[in-house]
C-alpha positions in Angstrom: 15.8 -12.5 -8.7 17.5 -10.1 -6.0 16.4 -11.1 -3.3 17.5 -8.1 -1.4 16.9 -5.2 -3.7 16.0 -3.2 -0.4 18.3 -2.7 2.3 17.2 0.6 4.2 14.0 2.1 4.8 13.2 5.2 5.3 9.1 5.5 7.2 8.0 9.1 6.6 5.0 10.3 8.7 3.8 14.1 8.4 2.4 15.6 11.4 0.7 19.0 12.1 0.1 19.5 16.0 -0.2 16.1 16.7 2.0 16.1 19.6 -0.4 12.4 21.6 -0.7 10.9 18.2 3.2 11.0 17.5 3.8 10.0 21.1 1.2 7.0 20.3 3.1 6.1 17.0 6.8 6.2 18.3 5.7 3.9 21.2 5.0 1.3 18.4 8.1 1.9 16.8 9.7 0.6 20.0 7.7 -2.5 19.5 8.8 -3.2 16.2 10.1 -6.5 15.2 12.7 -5.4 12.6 16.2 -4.8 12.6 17.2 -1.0 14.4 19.7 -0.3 11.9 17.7 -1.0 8.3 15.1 2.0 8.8 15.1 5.2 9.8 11.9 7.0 10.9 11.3 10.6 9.9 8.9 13.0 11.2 8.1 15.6 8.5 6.6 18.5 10.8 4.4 20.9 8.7 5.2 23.7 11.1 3.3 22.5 14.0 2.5 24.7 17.0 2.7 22.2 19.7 5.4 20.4 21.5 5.5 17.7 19.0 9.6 18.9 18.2 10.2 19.3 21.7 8.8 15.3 22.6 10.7 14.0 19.6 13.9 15.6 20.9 13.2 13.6 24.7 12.4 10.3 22.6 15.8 10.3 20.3 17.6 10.5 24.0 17.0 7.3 24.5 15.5 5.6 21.6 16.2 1.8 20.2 16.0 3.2 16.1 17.2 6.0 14.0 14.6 9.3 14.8 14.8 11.9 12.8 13.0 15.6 12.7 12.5 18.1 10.5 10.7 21.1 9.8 9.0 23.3 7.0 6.1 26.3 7.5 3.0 24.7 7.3 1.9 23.6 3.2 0.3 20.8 4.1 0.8 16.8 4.1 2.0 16.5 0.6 4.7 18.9 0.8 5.6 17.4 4.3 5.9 14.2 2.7 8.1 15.6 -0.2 10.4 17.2 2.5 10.5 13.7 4.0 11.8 12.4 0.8 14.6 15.0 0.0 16.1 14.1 3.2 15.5 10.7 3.6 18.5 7.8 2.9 16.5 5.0 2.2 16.4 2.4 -0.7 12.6 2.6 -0.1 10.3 5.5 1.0 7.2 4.4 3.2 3.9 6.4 4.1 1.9 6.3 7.2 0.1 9.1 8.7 0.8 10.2 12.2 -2.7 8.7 13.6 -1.8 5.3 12.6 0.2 3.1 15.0 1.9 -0.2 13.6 1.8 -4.2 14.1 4.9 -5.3 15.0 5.8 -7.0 12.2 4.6 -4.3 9.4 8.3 -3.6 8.5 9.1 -7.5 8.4 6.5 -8.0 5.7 7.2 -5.1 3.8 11.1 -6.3 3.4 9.5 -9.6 3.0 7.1 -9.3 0.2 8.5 -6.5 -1.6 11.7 -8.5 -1.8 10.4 -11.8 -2.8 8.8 -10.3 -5.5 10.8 -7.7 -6.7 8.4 -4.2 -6.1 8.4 -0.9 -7.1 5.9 0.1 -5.1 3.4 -1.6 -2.9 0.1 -0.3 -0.3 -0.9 -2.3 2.8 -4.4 -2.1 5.0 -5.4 -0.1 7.8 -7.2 -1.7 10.5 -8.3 -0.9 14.3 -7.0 -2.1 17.8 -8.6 -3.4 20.4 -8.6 -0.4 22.7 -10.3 2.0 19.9 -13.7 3.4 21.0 -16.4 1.9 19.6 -17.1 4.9 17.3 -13.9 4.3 16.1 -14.5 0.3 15.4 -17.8 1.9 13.7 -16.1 4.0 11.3 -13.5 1.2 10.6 -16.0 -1.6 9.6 -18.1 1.5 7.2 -14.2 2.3 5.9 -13.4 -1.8 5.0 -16.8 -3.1 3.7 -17.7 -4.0 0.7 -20.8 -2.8 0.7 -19.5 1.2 1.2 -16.1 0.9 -1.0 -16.6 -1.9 -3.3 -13.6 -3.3 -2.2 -11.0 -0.5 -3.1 -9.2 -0.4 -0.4 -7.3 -3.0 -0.4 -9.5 -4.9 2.8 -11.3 -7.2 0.0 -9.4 -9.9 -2.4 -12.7 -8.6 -5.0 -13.0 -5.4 -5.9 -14.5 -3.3 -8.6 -12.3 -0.8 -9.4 -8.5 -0.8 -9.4 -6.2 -0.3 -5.9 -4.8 2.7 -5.6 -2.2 2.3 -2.3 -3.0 5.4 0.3 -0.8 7.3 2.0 -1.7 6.2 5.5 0.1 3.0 4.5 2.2 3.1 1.2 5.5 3.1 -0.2 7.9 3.1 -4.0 11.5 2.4 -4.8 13.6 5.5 -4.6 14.1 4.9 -8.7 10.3 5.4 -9.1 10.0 8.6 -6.7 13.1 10.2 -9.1 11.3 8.9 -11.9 8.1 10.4 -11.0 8.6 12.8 -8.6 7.0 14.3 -5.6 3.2 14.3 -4.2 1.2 16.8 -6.1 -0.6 20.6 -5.0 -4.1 18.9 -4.9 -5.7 19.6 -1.4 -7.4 16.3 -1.1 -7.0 13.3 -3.7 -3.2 13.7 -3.4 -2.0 10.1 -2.6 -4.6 9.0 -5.3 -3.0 11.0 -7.7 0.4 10.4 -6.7 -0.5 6.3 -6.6 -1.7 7.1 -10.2 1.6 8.1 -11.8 3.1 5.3 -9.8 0.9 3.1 -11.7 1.7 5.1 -15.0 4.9 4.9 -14.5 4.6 0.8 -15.0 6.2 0.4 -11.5 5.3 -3.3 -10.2 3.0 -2.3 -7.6 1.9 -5.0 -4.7 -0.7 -5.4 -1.7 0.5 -6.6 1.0 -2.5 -8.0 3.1 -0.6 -8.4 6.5 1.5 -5.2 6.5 -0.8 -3.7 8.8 -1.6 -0.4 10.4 -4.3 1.0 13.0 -5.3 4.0 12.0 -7.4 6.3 14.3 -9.9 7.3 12.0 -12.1 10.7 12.4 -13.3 11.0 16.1 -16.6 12.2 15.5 -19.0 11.8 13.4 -19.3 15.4 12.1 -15.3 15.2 11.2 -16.0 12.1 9.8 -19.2 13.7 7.3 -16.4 16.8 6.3 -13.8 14.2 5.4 -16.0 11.8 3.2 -17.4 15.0 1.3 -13.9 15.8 0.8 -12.6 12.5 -0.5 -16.4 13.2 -3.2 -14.9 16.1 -4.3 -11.5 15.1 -4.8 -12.9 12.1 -7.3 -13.7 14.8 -9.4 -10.7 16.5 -9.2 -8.8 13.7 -10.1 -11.2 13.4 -13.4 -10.2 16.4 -14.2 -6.4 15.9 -14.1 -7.0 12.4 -15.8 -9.8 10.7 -16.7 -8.8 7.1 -15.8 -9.0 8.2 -12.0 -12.8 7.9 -12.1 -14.4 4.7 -12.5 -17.9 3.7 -12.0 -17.0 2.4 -9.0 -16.4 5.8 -8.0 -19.6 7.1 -9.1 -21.8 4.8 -7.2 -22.5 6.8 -3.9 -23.3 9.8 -5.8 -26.1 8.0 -7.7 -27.3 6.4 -4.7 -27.8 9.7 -3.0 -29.2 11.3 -6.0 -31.5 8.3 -6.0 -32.5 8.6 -3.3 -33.2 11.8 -3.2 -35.1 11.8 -6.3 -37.0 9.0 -4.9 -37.7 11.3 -1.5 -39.5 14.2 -3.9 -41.4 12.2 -6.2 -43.1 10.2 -3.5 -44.1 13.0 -1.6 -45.5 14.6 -5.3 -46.8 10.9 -6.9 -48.9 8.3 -4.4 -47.5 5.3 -6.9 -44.5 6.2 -5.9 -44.3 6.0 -2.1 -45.2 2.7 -2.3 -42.3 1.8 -3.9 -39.9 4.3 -2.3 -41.6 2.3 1.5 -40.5 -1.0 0.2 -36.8 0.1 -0.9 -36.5 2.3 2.2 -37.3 -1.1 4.5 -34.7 -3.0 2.2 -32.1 -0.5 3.1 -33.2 -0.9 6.7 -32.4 -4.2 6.6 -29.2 -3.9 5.1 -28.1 -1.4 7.6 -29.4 -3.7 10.2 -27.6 -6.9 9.4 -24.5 -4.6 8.6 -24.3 -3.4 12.3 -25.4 -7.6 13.7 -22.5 -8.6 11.9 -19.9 -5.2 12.7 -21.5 -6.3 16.6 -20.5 -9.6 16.6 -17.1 -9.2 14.3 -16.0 -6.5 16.8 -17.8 -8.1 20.2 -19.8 -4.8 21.2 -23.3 -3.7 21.0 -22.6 -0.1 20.5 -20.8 -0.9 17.6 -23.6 -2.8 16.5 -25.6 0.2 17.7 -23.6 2.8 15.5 -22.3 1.0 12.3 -26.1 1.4 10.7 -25.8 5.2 11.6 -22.1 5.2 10.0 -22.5 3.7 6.7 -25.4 6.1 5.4 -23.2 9.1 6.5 -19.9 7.6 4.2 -22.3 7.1 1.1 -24.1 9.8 1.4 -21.6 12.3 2.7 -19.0 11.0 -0.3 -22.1 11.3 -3.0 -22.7 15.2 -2.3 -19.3 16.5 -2.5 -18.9 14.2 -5.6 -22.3 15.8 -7.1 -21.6 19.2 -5.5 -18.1 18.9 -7.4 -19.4 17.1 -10.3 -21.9 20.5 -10.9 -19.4 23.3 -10.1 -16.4 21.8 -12.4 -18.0 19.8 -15.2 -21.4 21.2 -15.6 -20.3 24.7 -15.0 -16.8 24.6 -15.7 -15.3 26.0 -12.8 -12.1 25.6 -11.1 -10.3 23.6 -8.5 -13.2 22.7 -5.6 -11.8 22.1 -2.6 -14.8 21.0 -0.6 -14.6 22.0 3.5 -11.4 24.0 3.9 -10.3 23.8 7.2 -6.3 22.7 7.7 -5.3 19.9 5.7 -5.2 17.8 9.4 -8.5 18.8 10.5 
């Protein structure tokens, strides 16, 4: 076996008027433990309006790894990243987003594992630092449970649907990108769908559990409602481009909150009925509440504690109405493309 199949990386990160979160990002590129002269970072602005250019330009001045910048009118991520790629010399391509920072050794265990074992292609986890508010922590412990994702994405060794690697923290050969080409038009959905052809393609695709990032997630709770709807919608988007994108997995917080829903009307019309719907309502209690003991203790704070039970409802049920809104406007009425909220692709 080659052992060293990849000798140069190139780390592509799109950015839209993210002018702290690139400055946060860079600053743990300097802290990588990894050799200056095997990667390259590239910043793929998507015609930001900010002074993200001009602080990239101070940082190459005097900086320990190969920057680079460049620029396209704003089209959003996925064309940002396919810009990336066209101008990027690396054996490898690698995905983070630009509100993710990285552990030192991410890059070490990426050359590691996707060497020792020969990958195409491989996804790693996204996790939190210490410093993160506890909103923040919140979010992350919803994002990485089992109980939320069914394991998904890539936190759990169980899961109950296949691993799709995300474009916060992802990567393929540069055989397999000129094999399958670039990220698609899809507004949101698109590493999903891009992960799929990887996966189509028969590319040898990998986790690799301690190539970590920390990834400053939505930063309030309203962002974080818009986003989940989104990523419902987008499941049925992907249906519709290919069938094997949607899994029952998939499916499961949209028939929660149409349970639960259904559940609200009929005891309000049928006695019987609230009876039951008052026992299942305190089983869900409890779930949320040991949910947010243990998210208090595994993250040391009471406001986390204090917030994951508020969290968790708002994933499930913010992800099962844009799935259902979705799932009625395209397959039940045979419409076209919903894109869910449609603020900037960033946003």
């Amino acid at each position: 076996m080659n052992q060293h199949r990849y000798q140069f990386y190139s780390v592509i990160v799109p950015s839209y008027n993210r002018e702290d979160e690139i400055r946060e990002l860079l600053a743990s590129f300097e802290k990588l433990d990894f050799p200056a002269d095997r990667y390259e970072l590239i910043i793929a602005d998507d015609g930001s309006t900010d002074s993200t250019a001009a602080l990239v330009q101070r940082v190459q001045k005097n900086c320990s790894f190969d920057l680079q910048f460049f620029r396209q009118e704003n089209k959003g991520p996925g064309a940002a990243r396919n810009m990336g790629m066209q101008h990027a010399r690396g054996d490898m391509f690698i995905f983070i987003d630009s509100d993710c920072t990285v552990a030192p050794n991410w890059l070490a265990a990426i050359d590691r594992d996707v060497n020792a074992q020969n990958a195409d292609a491989f996804g790693g986890p996204d996790s939190f630092r210490d410093d993160f508010p506890p909103l923040l922590k919140a979010i992350n412990y919803s994002m990485t449970s089992f109980i939320t994702t069914g394991g998904i994405r890539g936190h759990k060794k169980k899961s109950l649907g296949k691993y799709y690697p995300r474009s916060f923290n992802m990567g393929l050969s540069r055989k397999v990108y000129e094999t399958i080409g670039g990220f698609g038009s899809l507004r949101h959905g698109q590493d999903i769908e891009f992960s799929h052809r990887i996966l189509e393609s028969g590319a040898k695709t990998i986790l690799i559990s301690d190539a970590v990032v920390f990834h400053k997630r939505r930063t309030s709770l309203k962002k974080f409602f818009r986003q989940v709807f989104n990523w419902g919608v987008a499941r049925i988007n992907l249906y519709k481009i290919d069938e094997k994108m949607l899994e029952l997995v998939h499916a499961l917080p949209a028939i929660a909150t149409a349970g639960l829903i259904l559940l609200i009307l009929a005891s309000l019309l049928l006695s019987p009925v609230w009876t039951i719907a008052k026992w299942l309502f305190l089983a869900g209690l409890a779930v949320l509440a040991l949910s947010g003991i243990h998210a208090g203790l595994q993250y040391r704070s009471a406001a986390v504690a204090l917030l994951t039970p508020l969290v968790m409802p708002i994933q499930v049920i913010g992800y099962g109405l844009g799935f259902i809104s979705a799932y009625i406007r395209r397959i039940i009425l045979g419409g076209d493309e919903f894109t869910g909220f449609r603020k900037r692709y960033y946003q």
